[in-house]
Backbone as a printed PyTorch tensor [residue, N CA C, xyz], in Angstrom:
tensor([[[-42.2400,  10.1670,  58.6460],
         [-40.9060,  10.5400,  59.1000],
         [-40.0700,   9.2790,  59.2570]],

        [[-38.8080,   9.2900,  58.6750],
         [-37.8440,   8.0560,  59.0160],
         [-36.9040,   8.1530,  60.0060]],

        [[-36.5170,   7.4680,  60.5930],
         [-35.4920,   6.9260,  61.5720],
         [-34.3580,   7.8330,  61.7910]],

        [[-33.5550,   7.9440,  61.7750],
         [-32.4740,   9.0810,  61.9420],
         [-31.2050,   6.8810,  61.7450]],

        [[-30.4000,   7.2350,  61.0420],
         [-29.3030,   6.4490,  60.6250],
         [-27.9850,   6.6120,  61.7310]],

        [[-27.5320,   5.4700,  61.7300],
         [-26.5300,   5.7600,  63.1890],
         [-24.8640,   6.0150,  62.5320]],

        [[-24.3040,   6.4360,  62.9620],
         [-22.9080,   6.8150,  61.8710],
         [-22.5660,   5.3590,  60.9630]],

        [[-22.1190,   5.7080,  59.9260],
         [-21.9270,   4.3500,  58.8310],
         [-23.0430,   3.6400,  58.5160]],

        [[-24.4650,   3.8240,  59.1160],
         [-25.2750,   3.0440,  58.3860],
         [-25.8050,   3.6290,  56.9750]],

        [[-26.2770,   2.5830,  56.6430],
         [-27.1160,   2.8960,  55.1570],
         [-28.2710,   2.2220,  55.5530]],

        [[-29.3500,   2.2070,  54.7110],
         [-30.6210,   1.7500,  54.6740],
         [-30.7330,   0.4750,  55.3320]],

        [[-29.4360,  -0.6090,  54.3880],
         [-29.3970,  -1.8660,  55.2830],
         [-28.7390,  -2.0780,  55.9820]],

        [[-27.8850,  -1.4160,  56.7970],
         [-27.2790,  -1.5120,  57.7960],
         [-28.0480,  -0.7810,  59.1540]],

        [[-29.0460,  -1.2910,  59.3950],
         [-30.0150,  -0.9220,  60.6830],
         [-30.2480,  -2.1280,  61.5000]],

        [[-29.6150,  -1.5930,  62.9460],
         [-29.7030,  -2.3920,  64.0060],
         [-30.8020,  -3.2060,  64.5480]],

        [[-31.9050,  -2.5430,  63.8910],
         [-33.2940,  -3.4310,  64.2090],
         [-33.0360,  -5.2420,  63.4820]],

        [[-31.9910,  -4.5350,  62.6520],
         [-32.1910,  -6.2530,  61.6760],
         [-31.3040,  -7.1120,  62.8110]],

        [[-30.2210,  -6.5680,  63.2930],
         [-29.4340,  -7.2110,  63.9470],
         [-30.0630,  -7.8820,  65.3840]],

        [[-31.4900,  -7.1110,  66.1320],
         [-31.8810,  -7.5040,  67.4550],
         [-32.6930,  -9.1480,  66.6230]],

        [[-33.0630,  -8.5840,  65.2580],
         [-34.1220,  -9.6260,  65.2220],
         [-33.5040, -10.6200,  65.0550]],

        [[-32.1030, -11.2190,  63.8680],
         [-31.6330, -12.0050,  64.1340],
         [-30.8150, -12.7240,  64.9100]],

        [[-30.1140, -11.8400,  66.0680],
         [-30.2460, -12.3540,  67.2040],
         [-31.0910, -13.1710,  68.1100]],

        [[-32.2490, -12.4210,  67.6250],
         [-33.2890, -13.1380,  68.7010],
         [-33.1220, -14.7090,  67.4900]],

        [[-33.3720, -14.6260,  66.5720],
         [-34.0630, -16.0020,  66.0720],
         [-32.9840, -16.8000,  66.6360]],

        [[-31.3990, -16.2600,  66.4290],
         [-30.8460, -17.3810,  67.3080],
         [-30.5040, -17.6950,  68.2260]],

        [[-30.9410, -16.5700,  68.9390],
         [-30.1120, -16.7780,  70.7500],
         [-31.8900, -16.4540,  71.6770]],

        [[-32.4200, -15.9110,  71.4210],
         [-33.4970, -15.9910,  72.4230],
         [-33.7460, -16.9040,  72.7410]],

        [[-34.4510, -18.2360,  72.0800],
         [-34.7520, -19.1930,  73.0790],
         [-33.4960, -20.3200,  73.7460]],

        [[-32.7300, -20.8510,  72.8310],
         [-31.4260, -21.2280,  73.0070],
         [-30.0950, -21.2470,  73.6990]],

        [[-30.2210, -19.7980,  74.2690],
         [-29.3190, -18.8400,  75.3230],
         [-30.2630, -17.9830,  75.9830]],

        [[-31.8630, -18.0540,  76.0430],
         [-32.0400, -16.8580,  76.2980],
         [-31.5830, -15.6010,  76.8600]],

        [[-31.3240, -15.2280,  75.5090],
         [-30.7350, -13.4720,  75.3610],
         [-31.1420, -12.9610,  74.4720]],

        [[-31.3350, -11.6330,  74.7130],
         [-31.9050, -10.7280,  73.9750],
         [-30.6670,  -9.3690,  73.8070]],

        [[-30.5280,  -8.8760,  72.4220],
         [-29.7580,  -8.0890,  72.1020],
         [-30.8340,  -6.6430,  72.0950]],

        [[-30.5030,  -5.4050,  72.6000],
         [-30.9310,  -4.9040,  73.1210],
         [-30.3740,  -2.8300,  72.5340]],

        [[-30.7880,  -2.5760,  71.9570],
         [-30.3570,  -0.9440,  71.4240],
         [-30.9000,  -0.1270,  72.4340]],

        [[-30.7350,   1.4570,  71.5960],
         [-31.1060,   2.3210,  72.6140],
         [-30.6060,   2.9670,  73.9620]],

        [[-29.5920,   1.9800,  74.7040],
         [-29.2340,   1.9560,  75.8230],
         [-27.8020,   3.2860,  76.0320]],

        [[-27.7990,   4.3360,  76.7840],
         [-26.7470,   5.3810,  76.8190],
         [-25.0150,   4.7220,  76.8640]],

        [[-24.9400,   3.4700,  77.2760],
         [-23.9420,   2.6750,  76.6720],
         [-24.1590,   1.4560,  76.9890]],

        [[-22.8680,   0.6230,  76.5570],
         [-23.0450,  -0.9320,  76.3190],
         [-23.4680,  -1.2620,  77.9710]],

        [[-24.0660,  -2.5620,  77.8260],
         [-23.7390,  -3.2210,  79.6010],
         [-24.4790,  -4.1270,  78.9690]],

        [[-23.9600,  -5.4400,  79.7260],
         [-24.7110,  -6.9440,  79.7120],
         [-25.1710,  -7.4490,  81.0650]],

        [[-26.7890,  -7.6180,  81.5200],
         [-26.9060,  -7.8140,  82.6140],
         [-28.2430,  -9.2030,  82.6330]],

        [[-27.3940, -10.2340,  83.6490],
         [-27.7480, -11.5420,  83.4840],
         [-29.2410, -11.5610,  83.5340]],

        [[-29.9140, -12.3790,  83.5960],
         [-31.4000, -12.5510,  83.2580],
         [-31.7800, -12.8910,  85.1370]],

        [[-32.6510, -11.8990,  85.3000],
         [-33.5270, -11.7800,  86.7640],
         [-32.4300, -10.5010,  87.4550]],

        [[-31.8630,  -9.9320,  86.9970],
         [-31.0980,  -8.8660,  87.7640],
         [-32.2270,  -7.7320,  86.7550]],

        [[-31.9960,  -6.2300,  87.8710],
         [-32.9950,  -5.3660,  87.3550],
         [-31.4480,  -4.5860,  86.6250]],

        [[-32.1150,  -3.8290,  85.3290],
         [-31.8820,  -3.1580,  84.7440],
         [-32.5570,  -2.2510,  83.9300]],

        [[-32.2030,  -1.5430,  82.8580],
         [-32.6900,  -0.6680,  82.0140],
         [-33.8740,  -1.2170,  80.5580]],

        [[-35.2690,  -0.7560,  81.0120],
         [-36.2650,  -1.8060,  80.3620],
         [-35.6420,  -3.2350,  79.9200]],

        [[-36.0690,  -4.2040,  79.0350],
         [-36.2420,  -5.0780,  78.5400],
         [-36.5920,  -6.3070,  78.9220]],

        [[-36.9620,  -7.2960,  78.5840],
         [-37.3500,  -8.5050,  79.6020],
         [-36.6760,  -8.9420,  80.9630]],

        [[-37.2030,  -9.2540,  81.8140],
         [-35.9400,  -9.3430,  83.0110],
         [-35.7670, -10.8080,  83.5140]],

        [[-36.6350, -11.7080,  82.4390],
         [-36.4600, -12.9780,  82.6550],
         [-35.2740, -13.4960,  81.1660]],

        [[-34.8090, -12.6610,  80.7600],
         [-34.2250, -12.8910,  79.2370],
         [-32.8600, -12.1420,  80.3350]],

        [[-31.3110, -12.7430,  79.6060],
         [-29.7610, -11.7070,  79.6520],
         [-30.0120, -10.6220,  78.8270]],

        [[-29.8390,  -9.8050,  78.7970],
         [-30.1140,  -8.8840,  78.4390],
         [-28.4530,  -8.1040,  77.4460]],

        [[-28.4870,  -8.0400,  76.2370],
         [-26.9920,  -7.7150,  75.9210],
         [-27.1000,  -6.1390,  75.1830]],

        [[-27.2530,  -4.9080,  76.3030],
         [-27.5590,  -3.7000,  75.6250],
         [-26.3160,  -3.3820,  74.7450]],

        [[-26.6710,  -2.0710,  73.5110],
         [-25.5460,  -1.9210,  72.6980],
         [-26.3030,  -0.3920,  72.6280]],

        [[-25.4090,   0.6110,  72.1610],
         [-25.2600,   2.0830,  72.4780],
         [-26.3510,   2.4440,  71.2510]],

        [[-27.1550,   3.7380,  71.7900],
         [-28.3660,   4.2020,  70.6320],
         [-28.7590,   2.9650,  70.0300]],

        [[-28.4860,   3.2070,  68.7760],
         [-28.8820,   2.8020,  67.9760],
         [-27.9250,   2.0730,  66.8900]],

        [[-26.8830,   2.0620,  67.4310],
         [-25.3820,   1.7850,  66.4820],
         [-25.2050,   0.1000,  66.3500]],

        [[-24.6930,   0.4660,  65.2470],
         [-24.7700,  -0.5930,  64.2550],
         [-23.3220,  -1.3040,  64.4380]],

        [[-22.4310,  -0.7630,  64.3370],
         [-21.1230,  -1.1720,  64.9590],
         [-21.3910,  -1.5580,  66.7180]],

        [[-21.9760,  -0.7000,  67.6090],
         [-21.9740,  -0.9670,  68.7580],
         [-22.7290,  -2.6890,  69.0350]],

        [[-23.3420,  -2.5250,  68.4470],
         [-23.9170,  -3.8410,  68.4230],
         [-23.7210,  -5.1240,  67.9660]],

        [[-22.3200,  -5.1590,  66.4510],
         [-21.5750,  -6.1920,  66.1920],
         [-20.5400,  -5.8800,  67.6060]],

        [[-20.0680,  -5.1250,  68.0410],
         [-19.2610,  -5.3950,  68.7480],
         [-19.4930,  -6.0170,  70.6740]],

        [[-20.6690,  -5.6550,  71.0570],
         [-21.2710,  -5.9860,  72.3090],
         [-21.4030,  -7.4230,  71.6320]],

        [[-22.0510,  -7.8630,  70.7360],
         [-22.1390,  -9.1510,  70.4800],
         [-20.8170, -10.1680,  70.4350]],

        [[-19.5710,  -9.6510,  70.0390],
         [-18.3910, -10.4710,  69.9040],
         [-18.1750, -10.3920,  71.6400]],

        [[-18.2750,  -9.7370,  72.5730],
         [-18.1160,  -9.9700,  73.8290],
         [-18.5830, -10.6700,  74.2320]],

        [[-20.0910, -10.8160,  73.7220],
         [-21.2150, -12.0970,  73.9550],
         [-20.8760, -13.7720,  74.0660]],

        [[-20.1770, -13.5390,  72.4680],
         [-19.5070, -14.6630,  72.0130],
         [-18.4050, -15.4320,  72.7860]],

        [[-18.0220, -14.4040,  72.9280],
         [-16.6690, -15.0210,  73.7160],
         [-16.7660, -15.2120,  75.1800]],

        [[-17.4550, -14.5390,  75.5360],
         [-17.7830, -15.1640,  77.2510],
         [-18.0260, -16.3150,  77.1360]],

        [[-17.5130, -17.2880,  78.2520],
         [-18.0490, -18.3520,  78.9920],
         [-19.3750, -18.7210,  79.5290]],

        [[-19.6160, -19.7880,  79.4150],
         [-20.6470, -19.7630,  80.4870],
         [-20.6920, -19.3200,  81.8650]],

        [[-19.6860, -19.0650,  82.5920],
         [-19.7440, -18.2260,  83.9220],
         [-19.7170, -17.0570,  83.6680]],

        [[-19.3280, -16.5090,  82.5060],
         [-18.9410, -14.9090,  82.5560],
         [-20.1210, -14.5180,  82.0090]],

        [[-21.0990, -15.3150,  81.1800],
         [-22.6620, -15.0950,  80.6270],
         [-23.4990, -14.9480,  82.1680]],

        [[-22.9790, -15.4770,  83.0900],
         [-23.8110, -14.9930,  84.8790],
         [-23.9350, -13.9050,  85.5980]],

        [[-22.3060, -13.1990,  84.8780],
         [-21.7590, -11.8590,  85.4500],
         [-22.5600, -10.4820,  84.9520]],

        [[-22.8000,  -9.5120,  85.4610],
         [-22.7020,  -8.2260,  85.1160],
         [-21.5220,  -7.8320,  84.4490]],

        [[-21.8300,  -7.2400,  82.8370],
         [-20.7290,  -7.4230,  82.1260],
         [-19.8240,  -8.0010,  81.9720]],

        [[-20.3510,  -9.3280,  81.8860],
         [-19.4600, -10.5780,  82.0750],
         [-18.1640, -10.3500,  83.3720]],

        [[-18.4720,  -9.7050,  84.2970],
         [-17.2550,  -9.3620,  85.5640],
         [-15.7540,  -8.9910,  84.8170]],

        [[-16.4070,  -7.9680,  83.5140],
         [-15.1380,  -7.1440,  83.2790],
         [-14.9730,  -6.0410,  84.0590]],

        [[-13.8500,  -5.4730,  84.3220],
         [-13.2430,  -4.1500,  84.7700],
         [-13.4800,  -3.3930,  83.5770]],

        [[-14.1300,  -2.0280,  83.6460],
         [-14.0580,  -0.7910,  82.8490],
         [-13.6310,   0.4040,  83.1960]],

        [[-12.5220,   0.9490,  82.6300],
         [-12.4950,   2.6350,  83.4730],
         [-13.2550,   2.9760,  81.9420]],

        [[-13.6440,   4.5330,  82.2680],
         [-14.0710,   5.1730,  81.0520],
         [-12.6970,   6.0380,  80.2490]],

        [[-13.3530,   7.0090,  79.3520],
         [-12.1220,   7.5130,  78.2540],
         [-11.4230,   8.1890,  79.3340]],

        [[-10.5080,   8.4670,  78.8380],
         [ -9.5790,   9.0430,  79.8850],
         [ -8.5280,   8.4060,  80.7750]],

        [[ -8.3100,   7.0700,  80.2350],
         [ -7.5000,   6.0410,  81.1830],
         [ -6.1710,   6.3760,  81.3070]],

        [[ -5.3910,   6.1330,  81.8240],
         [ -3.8420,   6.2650,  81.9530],
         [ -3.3390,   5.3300,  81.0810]],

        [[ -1.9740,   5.7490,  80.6940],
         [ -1.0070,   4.3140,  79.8980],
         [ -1.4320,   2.9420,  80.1400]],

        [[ -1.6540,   2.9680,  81.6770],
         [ -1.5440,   1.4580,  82.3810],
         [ -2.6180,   0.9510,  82.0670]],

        [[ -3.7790,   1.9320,  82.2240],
         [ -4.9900,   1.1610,  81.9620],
         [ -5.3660,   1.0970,  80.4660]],

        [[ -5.0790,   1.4230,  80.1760],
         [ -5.1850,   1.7730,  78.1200],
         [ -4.8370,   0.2210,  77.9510]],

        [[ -3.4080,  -0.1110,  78.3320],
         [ -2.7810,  -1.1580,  78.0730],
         [ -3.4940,  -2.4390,  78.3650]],

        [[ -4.4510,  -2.2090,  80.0800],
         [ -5.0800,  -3.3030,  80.0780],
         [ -6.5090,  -3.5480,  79.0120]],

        [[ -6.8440,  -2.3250,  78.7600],
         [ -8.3720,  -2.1680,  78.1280],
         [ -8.0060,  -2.7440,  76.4460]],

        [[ -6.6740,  -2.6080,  75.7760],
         [ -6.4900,  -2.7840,  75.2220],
         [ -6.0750,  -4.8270,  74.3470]],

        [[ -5.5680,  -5.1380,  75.6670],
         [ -5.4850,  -6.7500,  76.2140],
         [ -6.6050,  -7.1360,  75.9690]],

        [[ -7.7010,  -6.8300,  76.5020],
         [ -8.7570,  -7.6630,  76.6990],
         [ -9.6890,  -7.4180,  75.3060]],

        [[ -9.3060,  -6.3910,  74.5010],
         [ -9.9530,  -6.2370,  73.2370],
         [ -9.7640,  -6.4670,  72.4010]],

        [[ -8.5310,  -6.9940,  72.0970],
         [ -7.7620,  -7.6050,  70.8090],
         [ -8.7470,  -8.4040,  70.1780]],

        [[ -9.4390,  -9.5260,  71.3130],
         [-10.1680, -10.7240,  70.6270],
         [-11.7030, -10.4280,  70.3850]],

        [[-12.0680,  -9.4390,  71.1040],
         [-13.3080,  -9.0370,  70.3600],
         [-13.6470,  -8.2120,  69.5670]],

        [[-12.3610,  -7.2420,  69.5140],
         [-12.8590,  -6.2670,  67.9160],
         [-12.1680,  -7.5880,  67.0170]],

        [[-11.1150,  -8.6670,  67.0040],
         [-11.1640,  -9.3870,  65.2880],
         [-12.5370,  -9.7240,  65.6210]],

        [[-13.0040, -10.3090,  66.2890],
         [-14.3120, -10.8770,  66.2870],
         [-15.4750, -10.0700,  65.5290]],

        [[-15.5230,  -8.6240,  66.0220],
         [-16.2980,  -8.1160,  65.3240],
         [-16.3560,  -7.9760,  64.1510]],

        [[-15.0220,  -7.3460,  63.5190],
         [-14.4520,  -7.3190,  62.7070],
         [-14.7970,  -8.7850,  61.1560]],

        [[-14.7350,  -9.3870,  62.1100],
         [-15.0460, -11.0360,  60.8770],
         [-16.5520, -10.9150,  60.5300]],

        [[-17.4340, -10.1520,  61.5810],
         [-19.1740,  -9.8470,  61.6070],
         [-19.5480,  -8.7870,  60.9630]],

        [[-19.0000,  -7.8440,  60.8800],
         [-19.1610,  -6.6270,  60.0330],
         [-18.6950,  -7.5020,  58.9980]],

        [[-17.5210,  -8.1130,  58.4600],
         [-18.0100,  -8.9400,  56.8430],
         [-18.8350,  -9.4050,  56.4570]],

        [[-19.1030,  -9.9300,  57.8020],
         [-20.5380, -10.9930,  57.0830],
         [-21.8560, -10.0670,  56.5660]],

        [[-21.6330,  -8.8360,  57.4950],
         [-22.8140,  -7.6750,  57.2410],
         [-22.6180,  -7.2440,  55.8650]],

        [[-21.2300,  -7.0060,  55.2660],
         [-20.7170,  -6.1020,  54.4080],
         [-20.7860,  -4.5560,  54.7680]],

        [[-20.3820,  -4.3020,  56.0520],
         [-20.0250,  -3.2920,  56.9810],
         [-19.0710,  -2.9410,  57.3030]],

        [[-18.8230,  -1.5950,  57.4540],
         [-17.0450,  -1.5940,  57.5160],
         [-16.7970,  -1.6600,  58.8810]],

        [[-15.4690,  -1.7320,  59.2170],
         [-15.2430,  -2.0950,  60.4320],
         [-14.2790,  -0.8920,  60.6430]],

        [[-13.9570,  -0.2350,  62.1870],
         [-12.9980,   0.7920,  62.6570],
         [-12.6560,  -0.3910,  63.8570]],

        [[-11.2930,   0.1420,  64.2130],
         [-10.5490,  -0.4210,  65.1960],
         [-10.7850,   0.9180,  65.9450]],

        [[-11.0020,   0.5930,  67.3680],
         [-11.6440,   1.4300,  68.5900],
         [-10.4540,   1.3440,  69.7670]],

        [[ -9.8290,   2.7280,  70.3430],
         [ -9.0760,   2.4160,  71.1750],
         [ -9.9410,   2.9110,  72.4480]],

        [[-11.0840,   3.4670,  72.1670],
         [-11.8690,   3.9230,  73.0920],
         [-11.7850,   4.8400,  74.0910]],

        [[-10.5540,   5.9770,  73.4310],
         [ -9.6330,   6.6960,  74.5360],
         [ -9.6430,   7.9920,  73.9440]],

        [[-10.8500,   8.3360,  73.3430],
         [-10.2260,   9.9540,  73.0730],
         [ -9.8090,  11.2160,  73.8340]],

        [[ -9.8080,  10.8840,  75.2920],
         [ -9.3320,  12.0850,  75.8770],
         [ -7.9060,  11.3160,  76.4930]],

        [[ -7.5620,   9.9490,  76.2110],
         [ -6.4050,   9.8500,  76.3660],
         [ -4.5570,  10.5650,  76.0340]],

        [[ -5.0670,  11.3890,  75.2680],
         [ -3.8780,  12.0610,  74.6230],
         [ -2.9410,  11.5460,  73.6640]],

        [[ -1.7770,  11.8410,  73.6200],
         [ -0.9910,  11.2540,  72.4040],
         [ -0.4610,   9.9260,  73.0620]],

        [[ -0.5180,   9.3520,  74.2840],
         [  0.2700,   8.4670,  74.7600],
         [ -0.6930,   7.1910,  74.2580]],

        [[ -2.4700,   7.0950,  74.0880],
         [ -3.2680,   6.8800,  73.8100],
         [ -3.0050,   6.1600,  72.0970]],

        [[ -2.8740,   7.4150,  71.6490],
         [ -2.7320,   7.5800,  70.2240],
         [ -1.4220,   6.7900,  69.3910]],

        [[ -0.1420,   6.6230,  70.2380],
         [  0.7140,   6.3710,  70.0580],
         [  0.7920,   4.6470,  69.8960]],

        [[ -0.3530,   4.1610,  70.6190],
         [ -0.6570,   3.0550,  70.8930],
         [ -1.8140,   2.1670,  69.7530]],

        [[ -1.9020,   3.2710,  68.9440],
         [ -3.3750,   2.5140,  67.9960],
         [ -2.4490,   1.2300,  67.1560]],

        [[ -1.4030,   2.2120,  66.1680],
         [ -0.9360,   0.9960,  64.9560],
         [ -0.3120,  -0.3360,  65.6700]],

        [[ -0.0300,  -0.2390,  66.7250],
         [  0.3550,  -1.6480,  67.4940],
         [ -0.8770,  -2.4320,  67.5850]],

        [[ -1.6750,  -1.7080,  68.0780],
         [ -3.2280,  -2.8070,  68.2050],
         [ -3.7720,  -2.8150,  67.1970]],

        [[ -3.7350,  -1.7780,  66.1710],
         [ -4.2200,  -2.1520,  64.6280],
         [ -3.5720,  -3.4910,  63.8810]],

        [[ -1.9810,  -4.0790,  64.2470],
         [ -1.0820,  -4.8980,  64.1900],
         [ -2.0010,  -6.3940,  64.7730]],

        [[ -2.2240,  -5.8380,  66.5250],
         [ -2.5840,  -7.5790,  67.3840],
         [ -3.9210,  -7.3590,  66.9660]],

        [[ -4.9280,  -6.4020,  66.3990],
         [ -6.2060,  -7.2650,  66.0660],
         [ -6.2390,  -7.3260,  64.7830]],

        [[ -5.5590,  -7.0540,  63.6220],
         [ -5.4230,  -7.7680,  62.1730],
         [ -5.0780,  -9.7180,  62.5160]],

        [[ -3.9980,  -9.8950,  63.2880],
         [ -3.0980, -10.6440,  63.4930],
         [ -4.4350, -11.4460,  63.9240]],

        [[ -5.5990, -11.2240,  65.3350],
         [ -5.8390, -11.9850,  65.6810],
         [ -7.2020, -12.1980,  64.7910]],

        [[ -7.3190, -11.3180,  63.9170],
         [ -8.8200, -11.6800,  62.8260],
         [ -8.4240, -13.0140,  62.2370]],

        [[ -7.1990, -12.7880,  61.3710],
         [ -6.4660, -13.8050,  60.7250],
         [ -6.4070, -15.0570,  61.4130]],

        [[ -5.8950, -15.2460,  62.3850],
         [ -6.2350, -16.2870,  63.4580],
         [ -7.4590, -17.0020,  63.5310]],

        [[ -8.5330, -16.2120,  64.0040],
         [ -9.6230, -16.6600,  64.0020],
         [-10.1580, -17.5040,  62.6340]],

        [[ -9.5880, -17.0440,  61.3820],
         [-10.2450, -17.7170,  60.0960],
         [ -9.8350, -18.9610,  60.3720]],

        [[ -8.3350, -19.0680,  60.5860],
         [ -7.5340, -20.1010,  60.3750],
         [ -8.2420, -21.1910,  61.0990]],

        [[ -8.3220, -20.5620,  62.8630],
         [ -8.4920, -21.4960,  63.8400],
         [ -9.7660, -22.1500,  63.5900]],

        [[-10.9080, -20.9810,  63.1980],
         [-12.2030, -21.0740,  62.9480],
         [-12.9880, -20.6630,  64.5010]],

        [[-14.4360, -20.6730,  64.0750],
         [-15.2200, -19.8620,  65.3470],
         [-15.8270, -21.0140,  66.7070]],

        [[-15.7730, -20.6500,  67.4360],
         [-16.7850, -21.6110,  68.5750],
         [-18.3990, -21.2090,  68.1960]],

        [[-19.0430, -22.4400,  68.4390],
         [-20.2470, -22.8130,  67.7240],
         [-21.2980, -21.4590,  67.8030]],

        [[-21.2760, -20.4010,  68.9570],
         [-22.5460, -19.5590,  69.0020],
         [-21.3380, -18.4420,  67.8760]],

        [[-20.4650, -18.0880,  68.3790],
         [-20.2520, -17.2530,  67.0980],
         [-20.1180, -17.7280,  65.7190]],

        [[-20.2170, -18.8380,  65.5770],
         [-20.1290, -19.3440,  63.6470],
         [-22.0590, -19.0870,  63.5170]],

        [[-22.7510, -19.5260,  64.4450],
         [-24.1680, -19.3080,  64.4080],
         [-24.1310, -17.7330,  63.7050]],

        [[-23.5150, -16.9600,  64.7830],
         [-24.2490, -16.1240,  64.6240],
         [-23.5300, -15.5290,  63.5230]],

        [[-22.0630, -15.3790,  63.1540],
         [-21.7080, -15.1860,  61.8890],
         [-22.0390, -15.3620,  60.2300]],

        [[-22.5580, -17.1180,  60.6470],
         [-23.6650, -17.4910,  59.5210],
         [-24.8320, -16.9240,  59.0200]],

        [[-25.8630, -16.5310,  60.1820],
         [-27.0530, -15.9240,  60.1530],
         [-27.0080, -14.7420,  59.4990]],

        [[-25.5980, -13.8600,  60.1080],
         [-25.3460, -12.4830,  59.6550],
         [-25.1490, -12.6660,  57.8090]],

        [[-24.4840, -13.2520,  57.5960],
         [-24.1710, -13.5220,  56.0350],
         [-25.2780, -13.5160,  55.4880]],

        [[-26.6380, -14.1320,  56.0310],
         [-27.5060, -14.8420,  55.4750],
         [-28.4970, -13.5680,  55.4130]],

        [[-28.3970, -12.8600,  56.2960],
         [-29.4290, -12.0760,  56.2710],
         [-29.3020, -10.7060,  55.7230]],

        [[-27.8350, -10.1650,  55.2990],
         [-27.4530,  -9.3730,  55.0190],
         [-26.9470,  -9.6230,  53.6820]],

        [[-26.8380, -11.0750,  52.8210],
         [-26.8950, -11.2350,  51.5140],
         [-25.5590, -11.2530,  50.8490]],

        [[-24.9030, -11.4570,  52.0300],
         [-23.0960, -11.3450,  51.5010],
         [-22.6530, -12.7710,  51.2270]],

        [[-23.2550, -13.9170,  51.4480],
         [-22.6530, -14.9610,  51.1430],
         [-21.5340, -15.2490,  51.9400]],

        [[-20.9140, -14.2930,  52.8790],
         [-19.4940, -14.7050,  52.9340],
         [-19.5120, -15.7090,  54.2430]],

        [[-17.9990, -16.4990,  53.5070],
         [-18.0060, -17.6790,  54.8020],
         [-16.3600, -17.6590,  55.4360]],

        [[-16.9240, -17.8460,  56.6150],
         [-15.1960, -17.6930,  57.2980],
         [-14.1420, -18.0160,  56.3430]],

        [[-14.1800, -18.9530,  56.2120],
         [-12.6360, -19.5470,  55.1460],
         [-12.3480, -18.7100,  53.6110]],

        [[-13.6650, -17.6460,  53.5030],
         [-13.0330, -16.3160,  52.3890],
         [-12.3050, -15.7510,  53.0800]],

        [[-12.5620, -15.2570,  54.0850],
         [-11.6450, -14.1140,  54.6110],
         [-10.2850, -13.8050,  54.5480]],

        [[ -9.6610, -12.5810,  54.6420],
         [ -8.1300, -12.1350,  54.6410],
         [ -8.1800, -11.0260,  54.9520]],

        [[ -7.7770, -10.4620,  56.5630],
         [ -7.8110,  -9.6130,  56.9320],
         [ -6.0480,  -8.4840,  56.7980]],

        [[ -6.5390,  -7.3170,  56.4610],
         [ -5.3390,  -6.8830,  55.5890],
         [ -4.6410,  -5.1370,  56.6400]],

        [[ -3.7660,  -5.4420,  57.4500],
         [ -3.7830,  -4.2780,  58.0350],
         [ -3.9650,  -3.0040,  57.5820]],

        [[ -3.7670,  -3.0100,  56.4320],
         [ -3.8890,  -1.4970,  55.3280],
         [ -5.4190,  -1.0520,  55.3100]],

        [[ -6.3520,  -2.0890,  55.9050],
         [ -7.4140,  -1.8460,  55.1850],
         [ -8.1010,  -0.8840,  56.7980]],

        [[ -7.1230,  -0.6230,  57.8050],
         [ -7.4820,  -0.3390,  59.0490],
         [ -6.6030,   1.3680,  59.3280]],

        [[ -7.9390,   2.2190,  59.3400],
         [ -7.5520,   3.3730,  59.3530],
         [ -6.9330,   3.6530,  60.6120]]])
């Protein structure tokens, strides 16, 4: 019997590949461990109790089995600080779906820079990427709000090529290329708003 596939994967797009090369580059180095399975995302520092996995390792869970969930818990990874790598979910604020305007707006702020992020990692996978407003019971006020942020995270993918990555995400961007057989290197990229449903 095989595996059951998580939406958008194909054969090689399975998250098992993604814990392992994680681990080769962040387990001993950062010890952290990227982490599936989990009923949703959460990042919880190393010696705090949580949901199985080593409890002397950070622990960076990503939803089922998803393959997107897991480039994207990882660009949060990336971009934390070293103090915010201490925090329980790096000491972000979360409401769940259902947020108001106000909070949409903030949930939306703080995501710009990690879906381009993801976004540049799913290339390296040769994976497609969706822009996530994470609000489906938000309503049309919700909805009204996507092509603007489809706008600031094209804008800030593009950015990122230009600017280029801080050292654990070019790691781990590299690795991804490498292991997934795409060759691709930041300075191909051209992120194209059309290409964002």
């Amino acid at each position: 019997m095989t595996a059951a596939l998580s939406p958008g994967c194909t054969r090689v797009h399975v998250s098992q590949r993604l814990e392992r090369v994680f681990d080769a580059c962040f387990a001993r180095s950062e010890n952290t461990r990227l982490i599936g399975g989990a009923p949703e995302p959460e990042y919880i520092p190393a010696g705090e109790p949580g949901p199985g996995g080593p409890v002397g390792y950070h622990r960076l869970y990503y939803r089922e089995d998803y393959f997107a969930s897991a480039l994207h818990e990882s660009a949060h990874w990336c971009i934390a600080g070293p103090g915010r790598r201490l925090l329980r979910d790096f000491g972000y604020w979360y409401a769940p779906d259902g947020r108001n305007p106000e909070q949409q707006a903030a949930f939306q702020q703080v995501e710009v820079a990690p879906q381009a992020l993801e976004w540049c990692f799913a290339r390296a996978c040769g994976y497609p990427f969706r822009v996530s407003l994470d609000n489906l019971e938000g309503g049309e006020a919700a909805r009204s709000q996507h092509a603007t942020f489809c706008d600031q995270v094209t804008t800030a993918a593009n950015t990122r090529v230009g600017r280029g990555m801080a050292p654990r995400a070019a790691r781990w961007f590299d690795a991804l290329s490498a292991e997934f057989g795409t060759g691709v290197r930041l300075s191909d990229l051209l992120f194209r708003r059309d290409e964002l449903a």
